[in-house]
C-alpha positions in Angstrom: 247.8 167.4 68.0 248.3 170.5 70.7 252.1 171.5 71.1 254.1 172.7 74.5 253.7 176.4 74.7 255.9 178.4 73.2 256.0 180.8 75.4 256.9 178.1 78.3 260.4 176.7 78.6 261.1 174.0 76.1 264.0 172.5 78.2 263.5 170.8 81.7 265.9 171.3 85.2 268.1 168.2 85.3 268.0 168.7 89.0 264.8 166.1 90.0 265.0 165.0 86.2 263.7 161.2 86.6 262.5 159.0 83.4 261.7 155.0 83.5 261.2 153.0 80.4 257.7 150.9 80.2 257.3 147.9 82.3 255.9 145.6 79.3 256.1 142.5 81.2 254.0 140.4 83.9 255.7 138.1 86.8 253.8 135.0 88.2 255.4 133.6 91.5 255.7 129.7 91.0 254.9 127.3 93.8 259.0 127.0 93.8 262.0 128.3 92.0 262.5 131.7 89.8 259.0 133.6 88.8 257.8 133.2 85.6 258.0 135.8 83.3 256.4 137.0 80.1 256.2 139.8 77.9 252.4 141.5 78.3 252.8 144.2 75.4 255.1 145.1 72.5 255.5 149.1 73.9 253.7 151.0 77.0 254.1 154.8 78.2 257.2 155.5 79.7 257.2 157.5 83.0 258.5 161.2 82.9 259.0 163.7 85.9 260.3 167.1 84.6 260.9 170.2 86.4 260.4 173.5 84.8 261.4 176.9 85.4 258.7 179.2 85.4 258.1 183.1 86.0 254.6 183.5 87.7 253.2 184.5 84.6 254.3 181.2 82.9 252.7 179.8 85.2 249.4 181.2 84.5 250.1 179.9 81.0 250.7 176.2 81.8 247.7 176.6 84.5 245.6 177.7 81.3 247.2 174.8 79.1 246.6 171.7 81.6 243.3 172.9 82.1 242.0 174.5 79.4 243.3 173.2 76.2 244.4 169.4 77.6 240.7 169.5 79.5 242.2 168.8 82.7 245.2 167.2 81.7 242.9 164.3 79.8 244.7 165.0 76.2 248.3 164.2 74.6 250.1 167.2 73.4 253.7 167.2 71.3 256.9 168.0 73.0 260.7 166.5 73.3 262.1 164.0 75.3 264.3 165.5 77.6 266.9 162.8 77.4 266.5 161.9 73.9 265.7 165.2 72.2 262.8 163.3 70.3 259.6 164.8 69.6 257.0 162.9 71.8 253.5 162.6 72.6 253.2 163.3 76.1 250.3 163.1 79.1 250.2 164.3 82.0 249.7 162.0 85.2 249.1 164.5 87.8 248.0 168.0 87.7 251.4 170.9 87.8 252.6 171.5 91.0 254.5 174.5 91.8 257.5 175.5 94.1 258.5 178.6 95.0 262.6 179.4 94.2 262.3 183.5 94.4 260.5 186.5 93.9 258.3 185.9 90.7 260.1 182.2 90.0 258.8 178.9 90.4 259.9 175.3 89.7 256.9 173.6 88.1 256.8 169.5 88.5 255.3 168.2 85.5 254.8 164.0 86.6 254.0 162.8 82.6 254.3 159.6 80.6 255.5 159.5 77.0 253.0 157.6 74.9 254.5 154.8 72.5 
C-alpha cells in the first residue's frame, strides 16, 4: 500500500485536531418508550480531521499525492494515528484544503477516515 510522504510532515497540529470513533450501531424510534438499538457492524472507519503544516512547496507535494498517486483521493495509503501513534490505513473524505499562516506557510486540512 502507498505511504504518507516523507517529505510531508508526519505529525498533525493539535490545534483543530478532531477524531470520532465509528458509529457501528442503528436506532429505531418505537411507537413509545426508549429507541431500539442494535449493533449494524463489528468495526467501521473512524472519522479524522488533521491539520498540517506545510511550506508552499509541501504543498505541491500533497497536491501531487491526493491526486496523482491516491487518483483523486479514491485510494488508502499508510500513515499513524495521530492520537494513538498506530500505523493506519487512511482515506481521504475531502480534497486538501489550504490556509494561509505566513509567507510561504500554510495549514493544510486533511478531513480522513481511518479504515478498520
Amino acid at each position: 500500500m502507498t505511504a504518507w510522504p516523507s517529505s510531508l510532515p508526519d505529525h498533525v497540529l493539535q490545534q483543530g485536531h478532531t477524531e470520532a470513533l465509528a458509529n457501528v450501531t442503528s436506532r429505531s424510534q418505537m411507537d413509545s418508550g426508549p429507541a431500539k438499538v442494535r449493533r449494524r457492524f463489528t468495526a467501521g472507519p473512524k472519522t479524522v480531521n488533521a491539520i498540517v503544516r506545510l511550506t508552499t512547496a509541501q504543498t505541491q507535494t500533497l497536491d501531487t499525492f491526493h491526486e496523482t498517486t491516491l487518483v483523486g483521493g479514491s485510494l488508502a495509503f499508510d500513515w499513524v494515528l495521530p492520537r494513538t501513534q498506530v500505523a493506519t490505513s487512511f482515506r481521504f473524505t475531502a480534497p486538501p484544503e489550504y490556509r494561509p499562516v505566513g509567507p510561504g506557510i500554510w495549514d493544510a486540512t486533511l478531513k480522513l477516515e481511518a479504515m478498520p
